[in-house]
FIDO-291036 format. One record per residue: x, y, z of N, C-alpha, C, CB in turn. Coordinates in pm, 1 decimal, decimal comma. Glycine has a CB too. Layout:
! residues N
+----------+----------+----------+----------+----------+----------+----------+----------+----------+----------+----------+----------+
:       nX :       nY :       nZ :      caX :      caY :      caZ :       cX :       cY :       cZ :      cbX :      cbY :      cbZ :
+----------+----------+----------+----------+----------+----------+----------+----------+----------+----------+----------+----------+
:        X :        Y :        Z :        X :        Y :        Z :        X :        Y :        Z :        X :        Y :        Z :
...
+----------+----------+----------+----------+----------+----------+----------+----------+----------+----------+----------+----------+
END
This chain:
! residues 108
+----------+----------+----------+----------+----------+----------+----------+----------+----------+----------+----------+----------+
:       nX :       nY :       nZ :      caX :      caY :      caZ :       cX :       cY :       cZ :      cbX :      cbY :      cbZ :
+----------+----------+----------+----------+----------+----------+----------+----------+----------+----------+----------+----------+
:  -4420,4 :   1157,1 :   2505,1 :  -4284,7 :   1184,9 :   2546,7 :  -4198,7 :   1063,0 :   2513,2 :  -4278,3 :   1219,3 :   2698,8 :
:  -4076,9 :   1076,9 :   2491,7 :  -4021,8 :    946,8 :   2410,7 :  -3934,2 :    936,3 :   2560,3 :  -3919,4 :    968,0 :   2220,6 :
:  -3963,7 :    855,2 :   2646,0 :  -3904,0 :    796,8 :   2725,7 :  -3734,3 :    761,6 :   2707,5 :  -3984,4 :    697,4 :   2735,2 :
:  -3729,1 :    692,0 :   2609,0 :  -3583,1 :    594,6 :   2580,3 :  -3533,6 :    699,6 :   2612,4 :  -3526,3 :    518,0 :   2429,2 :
:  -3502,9 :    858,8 :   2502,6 :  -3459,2 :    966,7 :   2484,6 :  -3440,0 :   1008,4 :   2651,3 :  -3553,9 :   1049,9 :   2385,7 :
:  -3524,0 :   1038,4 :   2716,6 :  -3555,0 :   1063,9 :   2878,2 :  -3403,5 :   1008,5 :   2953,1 :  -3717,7 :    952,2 :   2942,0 :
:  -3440,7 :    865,7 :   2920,5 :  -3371,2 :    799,6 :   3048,0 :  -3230,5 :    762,1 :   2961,0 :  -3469,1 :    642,6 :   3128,6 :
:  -3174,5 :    799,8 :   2909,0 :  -3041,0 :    829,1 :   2773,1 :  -3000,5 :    965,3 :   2859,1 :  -3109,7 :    871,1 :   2550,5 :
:  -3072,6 :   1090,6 :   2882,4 :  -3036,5 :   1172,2 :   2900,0 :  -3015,3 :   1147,2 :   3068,6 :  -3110,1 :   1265,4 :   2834,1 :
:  -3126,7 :   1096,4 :   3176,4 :  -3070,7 :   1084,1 :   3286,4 :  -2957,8 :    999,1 :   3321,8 :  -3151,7 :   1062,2 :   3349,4 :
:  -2949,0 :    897,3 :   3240,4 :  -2775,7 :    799,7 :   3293,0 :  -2720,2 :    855,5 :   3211,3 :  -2736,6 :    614,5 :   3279,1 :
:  -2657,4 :    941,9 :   3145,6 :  -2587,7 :    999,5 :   3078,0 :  -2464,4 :   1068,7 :   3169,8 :  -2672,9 :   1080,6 :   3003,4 :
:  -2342,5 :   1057,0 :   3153,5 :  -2235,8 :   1134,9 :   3221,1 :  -2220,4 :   1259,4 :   3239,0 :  -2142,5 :   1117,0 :   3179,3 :
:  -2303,6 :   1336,4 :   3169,0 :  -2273,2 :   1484,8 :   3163,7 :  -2321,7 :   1514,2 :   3279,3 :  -2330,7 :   1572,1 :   3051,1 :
:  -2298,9 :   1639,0 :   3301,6 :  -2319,6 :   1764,5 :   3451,5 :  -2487,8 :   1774,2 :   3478,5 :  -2251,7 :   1974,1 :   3400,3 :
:  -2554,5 :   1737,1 :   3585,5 :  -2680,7 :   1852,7 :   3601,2 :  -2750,3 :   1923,1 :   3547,9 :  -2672,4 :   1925,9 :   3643,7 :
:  -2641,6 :   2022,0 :   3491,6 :  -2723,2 :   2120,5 :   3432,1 :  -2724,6 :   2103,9 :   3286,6 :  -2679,6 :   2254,2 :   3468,2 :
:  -2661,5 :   2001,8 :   3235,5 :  -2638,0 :   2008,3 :   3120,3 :  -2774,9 :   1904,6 :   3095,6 :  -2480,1 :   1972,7 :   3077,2 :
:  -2805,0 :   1781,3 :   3171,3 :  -2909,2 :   1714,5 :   3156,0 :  -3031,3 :   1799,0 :   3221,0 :  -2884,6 :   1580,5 :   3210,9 :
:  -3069,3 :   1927,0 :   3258,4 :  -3133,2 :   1958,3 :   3298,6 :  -3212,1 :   2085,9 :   3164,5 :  -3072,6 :   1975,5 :   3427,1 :
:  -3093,4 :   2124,7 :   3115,8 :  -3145,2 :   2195,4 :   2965,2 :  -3174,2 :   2088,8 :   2837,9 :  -3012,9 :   2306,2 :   2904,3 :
:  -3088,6 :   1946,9 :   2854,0 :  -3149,2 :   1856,9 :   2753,0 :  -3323,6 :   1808,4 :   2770,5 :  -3051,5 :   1723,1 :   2760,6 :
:  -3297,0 :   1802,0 :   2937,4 :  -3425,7 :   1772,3 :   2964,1 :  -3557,4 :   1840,2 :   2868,1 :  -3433,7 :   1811,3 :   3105,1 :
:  -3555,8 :   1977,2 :   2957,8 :  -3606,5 :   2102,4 :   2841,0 :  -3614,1 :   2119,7 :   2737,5 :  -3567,5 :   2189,6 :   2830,3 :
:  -3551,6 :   2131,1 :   2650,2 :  -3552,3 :   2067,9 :   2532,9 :  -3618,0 :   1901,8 :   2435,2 :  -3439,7 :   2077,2 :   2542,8 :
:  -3575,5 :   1866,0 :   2516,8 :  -3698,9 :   1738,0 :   2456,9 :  -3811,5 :   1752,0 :   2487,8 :  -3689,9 :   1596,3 :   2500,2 :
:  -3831,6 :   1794,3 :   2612,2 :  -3987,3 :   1847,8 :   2609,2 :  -4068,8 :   1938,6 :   2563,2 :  -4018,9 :   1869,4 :   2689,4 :
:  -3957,0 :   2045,9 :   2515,6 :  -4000,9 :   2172,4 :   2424,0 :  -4032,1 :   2095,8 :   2251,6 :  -3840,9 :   2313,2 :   2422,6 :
:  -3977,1 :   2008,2 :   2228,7 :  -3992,3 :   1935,7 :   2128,1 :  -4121,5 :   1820,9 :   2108,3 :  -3872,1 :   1882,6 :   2126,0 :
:  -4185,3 :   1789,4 :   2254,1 :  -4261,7 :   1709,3 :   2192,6 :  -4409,9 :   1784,8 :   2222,5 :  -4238,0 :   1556,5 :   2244,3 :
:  -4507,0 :   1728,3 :   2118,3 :  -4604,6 :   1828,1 :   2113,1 :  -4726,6 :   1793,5 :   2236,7 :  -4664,9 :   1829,4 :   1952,7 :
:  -4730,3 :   1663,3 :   2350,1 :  -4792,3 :   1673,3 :   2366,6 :  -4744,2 :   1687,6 :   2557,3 :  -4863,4 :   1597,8 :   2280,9 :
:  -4625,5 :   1750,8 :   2563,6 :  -4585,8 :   1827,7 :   2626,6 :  -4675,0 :   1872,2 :   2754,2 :  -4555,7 :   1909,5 :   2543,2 :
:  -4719,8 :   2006,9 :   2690,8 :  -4827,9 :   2059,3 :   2739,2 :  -4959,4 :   1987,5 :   2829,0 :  -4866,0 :   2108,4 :   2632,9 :
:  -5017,5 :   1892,1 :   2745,6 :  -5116,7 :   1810,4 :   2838,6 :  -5077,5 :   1779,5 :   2940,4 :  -5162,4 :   1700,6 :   2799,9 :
:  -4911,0 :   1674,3 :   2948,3 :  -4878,3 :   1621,4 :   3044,3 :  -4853,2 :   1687,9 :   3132,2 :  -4809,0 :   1558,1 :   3030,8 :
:  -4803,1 :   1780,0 :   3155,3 :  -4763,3 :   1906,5 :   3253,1 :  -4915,5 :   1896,1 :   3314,8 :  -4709,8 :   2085,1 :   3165,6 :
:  -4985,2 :   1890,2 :   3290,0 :  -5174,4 :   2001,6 :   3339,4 :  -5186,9 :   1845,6 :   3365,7 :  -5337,0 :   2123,8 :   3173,1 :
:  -5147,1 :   1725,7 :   3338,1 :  -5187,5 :   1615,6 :   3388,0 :  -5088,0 :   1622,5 :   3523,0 :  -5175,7 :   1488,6 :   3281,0 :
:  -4980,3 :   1650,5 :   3521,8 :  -4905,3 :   1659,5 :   3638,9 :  -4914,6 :   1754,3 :   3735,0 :  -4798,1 :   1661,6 :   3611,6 :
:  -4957,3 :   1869,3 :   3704,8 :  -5027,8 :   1961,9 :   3816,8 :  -5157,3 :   1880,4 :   3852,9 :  -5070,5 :   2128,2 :   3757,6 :
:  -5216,4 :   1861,5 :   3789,7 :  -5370,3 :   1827,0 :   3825,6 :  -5331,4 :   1687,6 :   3937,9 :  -5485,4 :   1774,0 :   3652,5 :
:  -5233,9 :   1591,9 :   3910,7 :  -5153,7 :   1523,4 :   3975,6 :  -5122,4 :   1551,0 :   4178,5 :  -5033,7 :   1552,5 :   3877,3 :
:  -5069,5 :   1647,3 :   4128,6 :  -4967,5 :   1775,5 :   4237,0 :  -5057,7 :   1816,0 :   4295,0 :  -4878,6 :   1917,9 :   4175,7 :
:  -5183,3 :   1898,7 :   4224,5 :  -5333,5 :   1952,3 :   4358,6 :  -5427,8 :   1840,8 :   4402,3 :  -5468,7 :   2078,6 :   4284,1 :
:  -5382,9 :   1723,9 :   4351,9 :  -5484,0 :   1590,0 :   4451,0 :  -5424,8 :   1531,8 :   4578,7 :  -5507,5 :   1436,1 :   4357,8 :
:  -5294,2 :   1501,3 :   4540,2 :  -5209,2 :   1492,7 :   4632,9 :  -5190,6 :   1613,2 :   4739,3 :  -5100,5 :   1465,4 :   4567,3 :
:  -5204,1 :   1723,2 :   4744,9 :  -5197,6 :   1850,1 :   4827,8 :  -5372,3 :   1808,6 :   4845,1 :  -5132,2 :   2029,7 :   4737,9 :
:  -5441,6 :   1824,8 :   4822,9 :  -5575,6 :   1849,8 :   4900,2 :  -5571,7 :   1708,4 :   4956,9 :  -5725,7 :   1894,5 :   4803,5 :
:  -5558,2 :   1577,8 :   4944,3 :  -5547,1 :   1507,5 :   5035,5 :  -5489,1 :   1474,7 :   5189,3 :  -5526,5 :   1464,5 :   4982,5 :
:  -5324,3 :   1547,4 :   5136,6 :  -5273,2 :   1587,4 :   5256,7 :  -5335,4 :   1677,8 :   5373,5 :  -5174,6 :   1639,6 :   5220,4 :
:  -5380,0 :   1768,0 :   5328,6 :  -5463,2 :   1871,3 :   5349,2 :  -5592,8 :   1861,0 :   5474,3 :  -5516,9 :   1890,4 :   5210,2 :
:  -5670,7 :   1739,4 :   5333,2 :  -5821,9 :   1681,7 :   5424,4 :  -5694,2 :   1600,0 :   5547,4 :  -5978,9 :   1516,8 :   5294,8 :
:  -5625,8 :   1484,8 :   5515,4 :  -5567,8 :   1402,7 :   5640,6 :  -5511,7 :   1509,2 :   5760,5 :  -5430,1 :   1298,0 :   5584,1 :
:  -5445,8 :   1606,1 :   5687,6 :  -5345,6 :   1708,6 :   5834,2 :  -5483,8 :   1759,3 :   5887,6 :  -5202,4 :   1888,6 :   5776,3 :
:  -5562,2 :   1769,2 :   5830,9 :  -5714,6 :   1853,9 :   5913,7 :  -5792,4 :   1714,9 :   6004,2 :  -5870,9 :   1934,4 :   5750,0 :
:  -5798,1 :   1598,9 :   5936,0 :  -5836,6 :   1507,6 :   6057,6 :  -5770,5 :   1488,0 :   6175,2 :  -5845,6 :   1393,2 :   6023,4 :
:  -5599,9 :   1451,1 :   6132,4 :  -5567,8 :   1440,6 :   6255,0 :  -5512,8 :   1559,8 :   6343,7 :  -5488,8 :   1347,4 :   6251,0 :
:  -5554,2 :   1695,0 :   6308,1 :  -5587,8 :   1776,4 :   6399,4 :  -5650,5 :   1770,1 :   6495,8 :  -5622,1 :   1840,6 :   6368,1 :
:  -5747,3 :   1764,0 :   6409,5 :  -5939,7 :   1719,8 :   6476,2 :  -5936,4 :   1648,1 :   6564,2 :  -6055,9 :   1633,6 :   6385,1 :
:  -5856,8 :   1497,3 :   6556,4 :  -5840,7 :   1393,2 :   6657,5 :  -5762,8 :   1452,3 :   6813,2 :  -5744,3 :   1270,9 :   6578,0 :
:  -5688,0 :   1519,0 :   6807,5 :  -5589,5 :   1576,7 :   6873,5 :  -5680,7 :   1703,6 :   6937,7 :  -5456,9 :   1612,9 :   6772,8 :
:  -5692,0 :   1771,7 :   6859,1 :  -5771,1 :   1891,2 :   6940,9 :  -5910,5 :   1833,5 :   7045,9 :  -5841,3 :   2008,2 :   6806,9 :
:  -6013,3 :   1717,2 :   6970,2 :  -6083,8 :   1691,7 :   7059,2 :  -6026,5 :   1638,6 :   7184,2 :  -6163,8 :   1624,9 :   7011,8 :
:  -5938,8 :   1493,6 :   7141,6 :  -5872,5 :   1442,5 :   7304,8 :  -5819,7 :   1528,9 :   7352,6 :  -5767,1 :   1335,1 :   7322,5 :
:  -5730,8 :   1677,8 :   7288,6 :  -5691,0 :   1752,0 :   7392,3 :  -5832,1 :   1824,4 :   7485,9 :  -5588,9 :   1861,9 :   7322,7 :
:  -5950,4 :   1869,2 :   7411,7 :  -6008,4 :   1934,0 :   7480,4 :  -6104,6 :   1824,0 :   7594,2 :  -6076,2 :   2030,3 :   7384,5 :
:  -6130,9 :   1726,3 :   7528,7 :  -6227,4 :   1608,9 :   7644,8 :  -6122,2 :   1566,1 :   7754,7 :  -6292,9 :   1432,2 :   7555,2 :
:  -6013,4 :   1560,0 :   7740,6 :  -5917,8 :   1523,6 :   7851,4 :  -5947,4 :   1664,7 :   7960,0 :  -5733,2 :   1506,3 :   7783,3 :
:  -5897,0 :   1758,6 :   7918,6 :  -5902,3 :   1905,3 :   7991,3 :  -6042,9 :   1844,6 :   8123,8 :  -5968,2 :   2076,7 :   7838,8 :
:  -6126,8 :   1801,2 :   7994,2 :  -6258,4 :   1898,0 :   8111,3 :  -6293,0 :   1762,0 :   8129,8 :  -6417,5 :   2035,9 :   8044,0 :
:  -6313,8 :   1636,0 :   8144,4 :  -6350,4 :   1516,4 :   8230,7 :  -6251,2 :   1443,6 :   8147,6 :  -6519,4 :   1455,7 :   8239,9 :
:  -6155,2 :   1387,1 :   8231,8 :  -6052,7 :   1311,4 :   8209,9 :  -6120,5 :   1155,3 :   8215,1 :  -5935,6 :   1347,3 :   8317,9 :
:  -6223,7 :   1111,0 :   8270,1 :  -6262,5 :    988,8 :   8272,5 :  -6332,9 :    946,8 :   8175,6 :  -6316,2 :    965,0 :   8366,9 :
:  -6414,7 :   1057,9 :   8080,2 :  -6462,9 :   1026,1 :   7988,0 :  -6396,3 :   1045,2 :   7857,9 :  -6560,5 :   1070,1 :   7999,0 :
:  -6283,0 :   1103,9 :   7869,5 :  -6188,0 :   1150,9 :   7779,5 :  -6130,2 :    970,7 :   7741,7 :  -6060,4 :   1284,3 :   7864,4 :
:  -6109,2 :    991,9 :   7867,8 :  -5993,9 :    785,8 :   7812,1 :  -6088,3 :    693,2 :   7773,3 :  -5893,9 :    662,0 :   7977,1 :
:  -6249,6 :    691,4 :   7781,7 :  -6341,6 :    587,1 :   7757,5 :  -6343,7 :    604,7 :   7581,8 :  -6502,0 :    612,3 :   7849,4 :
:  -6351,9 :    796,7 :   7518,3 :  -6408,0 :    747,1 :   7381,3 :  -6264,1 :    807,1 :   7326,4 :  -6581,4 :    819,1 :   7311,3 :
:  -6172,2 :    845,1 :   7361,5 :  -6028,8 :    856,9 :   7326,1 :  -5927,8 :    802,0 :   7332,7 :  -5991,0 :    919,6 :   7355,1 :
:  -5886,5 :    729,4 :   7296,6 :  -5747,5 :    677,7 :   7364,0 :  -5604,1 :    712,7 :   7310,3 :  -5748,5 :    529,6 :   7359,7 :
:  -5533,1 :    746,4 :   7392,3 :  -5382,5 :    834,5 :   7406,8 :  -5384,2 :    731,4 :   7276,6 :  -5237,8 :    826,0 :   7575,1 :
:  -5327,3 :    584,5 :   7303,7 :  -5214,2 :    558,1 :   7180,2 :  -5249,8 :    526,7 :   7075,0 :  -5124,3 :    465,0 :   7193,1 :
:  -5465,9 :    536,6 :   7056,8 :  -5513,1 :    527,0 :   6941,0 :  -5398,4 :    688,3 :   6834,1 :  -5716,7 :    541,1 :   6971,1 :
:  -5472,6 :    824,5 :   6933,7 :  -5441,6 :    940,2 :   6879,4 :  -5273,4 :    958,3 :   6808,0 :  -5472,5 :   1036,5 :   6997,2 :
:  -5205,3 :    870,9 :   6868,3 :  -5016,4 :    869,0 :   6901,9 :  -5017,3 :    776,9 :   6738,1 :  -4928,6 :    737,6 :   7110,9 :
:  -5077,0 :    707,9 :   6715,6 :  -5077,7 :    585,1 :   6643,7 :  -5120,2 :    622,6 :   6518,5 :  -5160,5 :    477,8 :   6701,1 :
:  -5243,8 :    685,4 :   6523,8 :  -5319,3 :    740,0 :   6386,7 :  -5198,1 :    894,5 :   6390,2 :  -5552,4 :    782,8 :   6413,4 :
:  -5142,1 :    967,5 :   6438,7 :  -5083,2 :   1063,8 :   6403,5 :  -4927,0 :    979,3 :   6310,4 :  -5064,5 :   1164,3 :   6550,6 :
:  -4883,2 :    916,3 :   6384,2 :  -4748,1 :    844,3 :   6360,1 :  -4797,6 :    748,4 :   6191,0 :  -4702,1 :    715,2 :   6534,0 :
:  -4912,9 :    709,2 :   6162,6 :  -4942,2 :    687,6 :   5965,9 :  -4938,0 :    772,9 :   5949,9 :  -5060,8 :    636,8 :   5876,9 :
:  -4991,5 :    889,8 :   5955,4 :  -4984,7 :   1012,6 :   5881,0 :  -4846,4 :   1079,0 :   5853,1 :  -5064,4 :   1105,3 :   5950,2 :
:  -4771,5 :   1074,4 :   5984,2 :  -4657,9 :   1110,6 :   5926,1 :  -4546,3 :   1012,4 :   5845,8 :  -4603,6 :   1168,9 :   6025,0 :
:  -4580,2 :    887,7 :   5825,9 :  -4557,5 :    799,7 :   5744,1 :  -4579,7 :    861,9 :   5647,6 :  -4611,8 :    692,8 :   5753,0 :
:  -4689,6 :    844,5 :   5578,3 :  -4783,0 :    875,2 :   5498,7 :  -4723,0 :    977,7 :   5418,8 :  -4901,7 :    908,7 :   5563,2 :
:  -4692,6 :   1043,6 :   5479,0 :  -4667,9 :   1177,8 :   5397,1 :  -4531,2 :   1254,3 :   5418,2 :  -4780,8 :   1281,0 :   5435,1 :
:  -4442,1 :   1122,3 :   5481,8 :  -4306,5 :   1159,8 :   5538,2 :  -4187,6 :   1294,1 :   5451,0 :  -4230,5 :   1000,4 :   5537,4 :
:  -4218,8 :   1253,4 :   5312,8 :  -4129,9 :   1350,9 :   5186,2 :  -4200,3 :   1466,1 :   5245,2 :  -4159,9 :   1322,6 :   4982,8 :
:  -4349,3 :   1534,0 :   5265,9 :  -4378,1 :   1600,5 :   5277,3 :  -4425,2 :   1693,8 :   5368,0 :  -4397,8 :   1575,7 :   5232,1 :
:  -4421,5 :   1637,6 :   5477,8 :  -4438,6 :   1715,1 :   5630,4 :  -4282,2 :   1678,3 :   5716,2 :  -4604,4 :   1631,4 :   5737,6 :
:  -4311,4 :   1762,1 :   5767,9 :  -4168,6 :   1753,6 :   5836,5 :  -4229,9 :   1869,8 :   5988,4 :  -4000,3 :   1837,0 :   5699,7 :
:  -4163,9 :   1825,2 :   6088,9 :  -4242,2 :   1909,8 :   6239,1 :  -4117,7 :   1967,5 :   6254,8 :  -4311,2 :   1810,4 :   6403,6 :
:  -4192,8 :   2124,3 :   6324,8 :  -4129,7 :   2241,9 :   6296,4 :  -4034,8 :   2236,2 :   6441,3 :  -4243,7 :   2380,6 :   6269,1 :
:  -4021,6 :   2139,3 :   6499,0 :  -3899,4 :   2122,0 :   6627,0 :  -3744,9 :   2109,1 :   6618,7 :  -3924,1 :   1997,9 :   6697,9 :
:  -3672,4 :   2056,3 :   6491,5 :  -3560,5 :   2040,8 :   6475,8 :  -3521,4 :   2174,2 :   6454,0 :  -3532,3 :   1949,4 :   6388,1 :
:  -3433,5 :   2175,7 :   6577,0 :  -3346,5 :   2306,4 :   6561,9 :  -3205,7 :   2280,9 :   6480,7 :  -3309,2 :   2365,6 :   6717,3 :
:  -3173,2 :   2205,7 :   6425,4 :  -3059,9 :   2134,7 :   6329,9 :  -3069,6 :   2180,4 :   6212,6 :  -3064,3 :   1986,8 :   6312,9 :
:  -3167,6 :   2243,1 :   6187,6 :  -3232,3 :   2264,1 :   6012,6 :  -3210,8 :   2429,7 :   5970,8 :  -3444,5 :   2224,1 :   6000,9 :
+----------+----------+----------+----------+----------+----------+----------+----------+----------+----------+----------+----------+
END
């Protein structure tokens, strides 16, 4: 992909859409196009199954302290701890801030 060409067309003054069909076009033009795309999906499903495995751990974390708290609260706080669970949830949503978003904002 000829880069220079790329970033000519993104600082370029024209409209959106007009850099958005040049875009297209240079890429319809170069031949190795194609790979990069299947390198960029292949990209796109590592990043999604990672998210994926992490949103399923810190489920896991959460569902157990929710359920060991329920049924003996004393042994719940010995191998759980509230602000470990608060703490490891709060990287994750770091982590992956562009891409999770919690379904509470009624603003949206």
């Amino acid at each position: 992909m000829n880069i220079k060409s790329l970033k000519d067309i993104v600082n370029s003054e024209t409209p959106d859409s007009l850099k958005y069909l040049k875009i297209i076009q240079l890429l319809a033009s170069d031949e190795n196009a194609l790979s990069d795309m299947i390198k960029i999906l292949d990209e796109e499903r590592r990043i999604k199954k990672e998210l994926i495995m992490d949103m399923n751990l810190e489920l896991s974390r959460a569902h157990i302290y929710i359920d060991l708290r329920q049924e003996n609260k004393s042994e719940a706080k010995e191998s759980f701890n509230k602000n470990f669970i608060i703490d490891e949830i709060a990287k994750f949503y770091f982590k992956y801030k562009s891409m999770v978003k919690h379904c509470f904002n009624r603003f949206n």
